[in-house]
N, C-alpha and C positions, 0 to 999 in steps of 0.2 A: 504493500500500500504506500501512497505517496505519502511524505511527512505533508502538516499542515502548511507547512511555510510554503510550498510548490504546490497545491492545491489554492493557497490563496492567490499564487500571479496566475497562475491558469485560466481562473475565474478572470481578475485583473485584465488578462491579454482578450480574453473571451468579450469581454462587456467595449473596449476599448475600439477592437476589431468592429462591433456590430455599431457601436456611437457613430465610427467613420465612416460606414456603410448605408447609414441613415443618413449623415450628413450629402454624401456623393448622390444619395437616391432625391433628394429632397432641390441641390441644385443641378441636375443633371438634365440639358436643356432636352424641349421635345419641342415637337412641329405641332403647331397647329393652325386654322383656318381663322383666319382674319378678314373682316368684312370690306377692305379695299380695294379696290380693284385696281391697283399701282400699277403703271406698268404699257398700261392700255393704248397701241397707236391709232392713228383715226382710222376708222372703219371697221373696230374691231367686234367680236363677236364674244358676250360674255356667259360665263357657265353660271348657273346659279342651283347649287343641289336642295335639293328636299329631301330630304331622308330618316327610315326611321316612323314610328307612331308620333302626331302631330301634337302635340298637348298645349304649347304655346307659338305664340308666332313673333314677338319680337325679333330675334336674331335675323330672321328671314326679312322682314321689313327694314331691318337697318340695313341690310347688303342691298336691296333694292333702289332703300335711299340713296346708296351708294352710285350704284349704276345711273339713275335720274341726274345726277350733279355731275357726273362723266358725260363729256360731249363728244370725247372719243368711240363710245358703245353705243353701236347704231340699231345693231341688235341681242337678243335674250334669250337661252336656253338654258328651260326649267329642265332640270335632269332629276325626275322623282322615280323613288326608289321608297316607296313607304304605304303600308296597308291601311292608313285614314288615321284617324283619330277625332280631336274634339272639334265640336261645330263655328264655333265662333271664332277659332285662330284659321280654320280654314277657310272661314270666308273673308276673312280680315284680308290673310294673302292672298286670297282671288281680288280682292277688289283691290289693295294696292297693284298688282300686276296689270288690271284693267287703265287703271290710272297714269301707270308706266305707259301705256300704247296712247292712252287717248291724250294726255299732256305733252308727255313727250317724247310722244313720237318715232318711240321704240319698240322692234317688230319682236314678238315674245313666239314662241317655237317649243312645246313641252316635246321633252323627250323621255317616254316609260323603259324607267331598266325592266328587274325581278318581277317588280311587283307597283301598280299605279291604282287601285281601287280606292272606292267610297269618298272620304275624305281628299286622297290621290286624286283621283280621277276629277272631283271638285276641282282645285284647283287648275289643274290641265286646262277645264275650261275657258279659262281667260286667256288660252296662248290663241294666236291668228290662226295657228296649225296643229294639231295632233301627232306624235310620230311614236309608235310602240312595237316591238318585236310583233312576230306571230306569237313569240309560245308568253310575254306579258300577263300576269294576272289583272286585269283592269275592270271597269267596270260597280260591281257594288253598291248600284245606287238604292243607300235605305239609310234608315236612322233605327239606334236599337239605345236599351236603357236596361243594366242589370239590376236584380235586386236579391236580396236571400231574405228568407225567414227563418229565424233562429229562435223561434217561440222555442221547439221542444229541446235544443242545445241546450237554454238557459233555464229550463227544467228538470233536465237532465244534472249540471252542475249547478242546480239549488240557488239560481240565480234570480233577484227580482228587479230588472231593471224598472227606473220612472222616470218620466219624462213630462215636463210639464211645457205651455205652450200658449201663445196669444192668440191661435183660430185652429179651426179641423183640419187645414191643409198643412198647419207649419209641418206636422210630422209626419209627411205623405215620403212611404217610399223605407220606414223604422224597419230594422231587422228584427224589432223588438214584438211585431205582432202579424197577424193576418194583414193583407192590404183590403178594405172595403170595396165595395162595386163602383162606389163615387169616385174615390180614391183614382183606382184602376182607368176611369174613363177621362178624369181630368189631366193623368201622364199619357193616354193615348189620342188624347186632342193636341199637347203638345206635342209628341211625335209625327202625329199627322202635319201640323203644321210645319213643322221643321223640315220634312219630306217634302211635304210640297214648294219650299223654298228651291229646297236641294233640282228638284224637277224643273222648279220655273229657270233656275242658273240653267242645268243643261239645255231644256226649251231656245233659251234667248241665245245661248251661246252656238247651239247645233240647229239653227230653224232652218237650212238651207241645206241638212242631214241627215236630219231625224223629224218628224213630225209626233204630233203630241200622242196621237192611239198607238204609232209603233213604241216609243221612248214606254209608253205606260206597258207594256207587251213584256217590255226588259225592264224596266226598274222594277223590280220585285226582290231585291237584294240579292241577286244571284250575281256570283265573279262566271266572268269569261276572260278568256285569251283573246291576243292581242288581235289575231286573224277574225275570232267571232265578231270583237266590235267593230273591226272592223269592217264585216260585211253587213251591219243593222246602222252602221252609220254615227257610231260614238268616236272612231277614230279615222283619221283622215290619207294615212298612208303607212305602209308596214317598213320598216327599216331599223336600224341602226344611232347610234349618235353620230355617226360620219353624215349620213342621212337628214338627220336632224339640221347641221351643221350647213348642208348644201342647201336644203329650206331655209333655213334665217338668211345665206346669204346672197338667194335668190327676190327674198322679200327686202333686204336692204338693198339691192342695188349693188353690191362690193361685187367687185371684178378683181379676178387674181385672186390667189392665194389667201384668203382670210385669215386676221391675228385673232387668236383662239386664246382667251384667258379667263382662267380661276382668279378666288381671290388669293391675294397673297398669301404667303407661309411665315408665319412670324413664331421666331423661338420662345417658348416659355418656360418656368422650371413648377414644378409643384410649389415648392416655397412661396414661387410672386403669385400663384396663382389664389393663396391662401391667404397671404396679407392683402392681393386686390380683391377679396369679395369680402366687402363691405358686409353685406345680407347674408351668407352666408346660414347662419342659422336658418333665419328666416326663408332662405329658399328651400333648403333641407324638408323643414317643417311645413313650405306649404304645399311643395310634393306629395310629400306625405298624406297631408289632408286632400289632396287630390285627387287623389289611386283610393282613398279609403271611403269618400264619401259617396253617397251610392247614387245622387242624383244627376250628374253629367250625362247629356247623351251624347252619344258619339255616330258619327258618321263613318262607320266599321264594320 
């Protein structure tokens, strides 16, 4: 056995070793996406990804803002890769996109990787063009809203939750009981409505592709591939992002070789990343309360 005295530097070297390991991991720069689009010569053509379940939409608004204030980017490809999410971040970015074409003047081009449905596919709608694989999951057009009952869980462990409340509806949607018939038809009136939002965007956006009996034929929340929408009329040509690419630079006008830019790559360490968020917590936590609360619908 080792005496105490070499057991204690062991530990010593042990703790020392992993201090500066922490240290190295904490400044150790990484790459990430930065909302500028540096870089940009005239005529250029910018990438702008969506990816991912949608939950909020700032980020995406500010890289937009971005491109708007570039007079060098004449036009826009949405490059989505993401199966929907929440309702009102995706219609925020459908209508700043809309905004981008109609102020200024920038030709916007969605192009579907994996996956473009519901939420996805909302968005798309605001591009001048559609461009999605055949094998694309697209499409999705519905509105859904989870809910669980946990009445016999919390009789089971002996549990009495209460909840007290200023009208009948504040606690529409409690894990804590049955939902009512009233209940049940005042969350399916707002589903309905929210769907019919989602219908009147495709409507307005595809009235020259889809007409309103066929669109109501397919929106029943079913996913198709990229080739189905494309022969009912939800997407506008089957291709590639090279594809995509040679559409925006047919609708801008650019001759020659198009300059093709992301946003920049700007290095960060964990460390600044943790002394710059301010909110921090606060974001953490309202995540959290996010994913836990049961009444969001989503466009999914």
């Amino acid at each position: 056995m080792a005496n105490p005295k070499k057991r204690k530097w062991i530990v010593v070297c042990v703790l020392l070793v992993s201090f500066f390991l922490l240290i190295k991991f904490l400044f150790t720069s990484f790459l990430s996406e930065e909302t500028d689009y540096a870089g940009a010569r005239p005529n250029s053509i910018a990438i702008l990804k969506v990816e991912g379940i949608i939950t909020e939409s700032e980020e995406i608004l500010e890289k937009i803002r971005n491109i708007k204030e570039n007079k060098n980017i004449k036009a826009v490809i949405i490059r989505i890769n993401s199966p929907g999410g929440l309702v009102a971040p995706s219609q925020e970015i459908y209508r700043e996109l809309k905004r981008l074409k109609e102020d200024n003047l920038k030709f916007v081009v969605a192009s579907m990787e994996t996956i473009a449905a519901s939420g996805g596919y909302y968005i798309a709608c605001a591009a001048d063009t559609i461009v999605a694989s055949p094998g694309t999951l697209t499409a999705s057009i519905g509105v859904k809203m989870d809910f669980a009952n946990l009445e016999e869980f919390y009789k089971w462990a002996k549990i009495k939750p209460y909840t007290l409340t200023s009208g009948k509806f504040k606690n529409v949607g409690s894990p804590n009981r049955e939902m009512s018939s009233e209940e049940k038809k005042l969350l399916q009136d707002m589903i309905e409505n929210i769907y019919q939002q989602f219908k009147n965007t495709v409507l307005e956006s595809r009235k020259e592709k889809i007409d309103e009996q066929k669109l109501s034929e397919v929106a029943d929340g079913r996913v198709m591939t990229g080739e189905q929408a494309h022969q009912v009329g939800l997407v506008d040509s089957l291709g590639t992002l090279e594809d995509a690419v040679y559409e925006a630079q047919k609708l801008a006008g650019i001759t020659g070789k198009p300059h093709v830019i992301y946003p920049k790559k700007k290095k960060h360490s964990l460390l600044s990343y943790i002394l710059e968020s301010e909110n921090l917590v606060e974001n953490i936590t309202s995540r959290l309360f996010l994913y836990t609360k049961t009444l969001p619908a989503w466009m999914y």
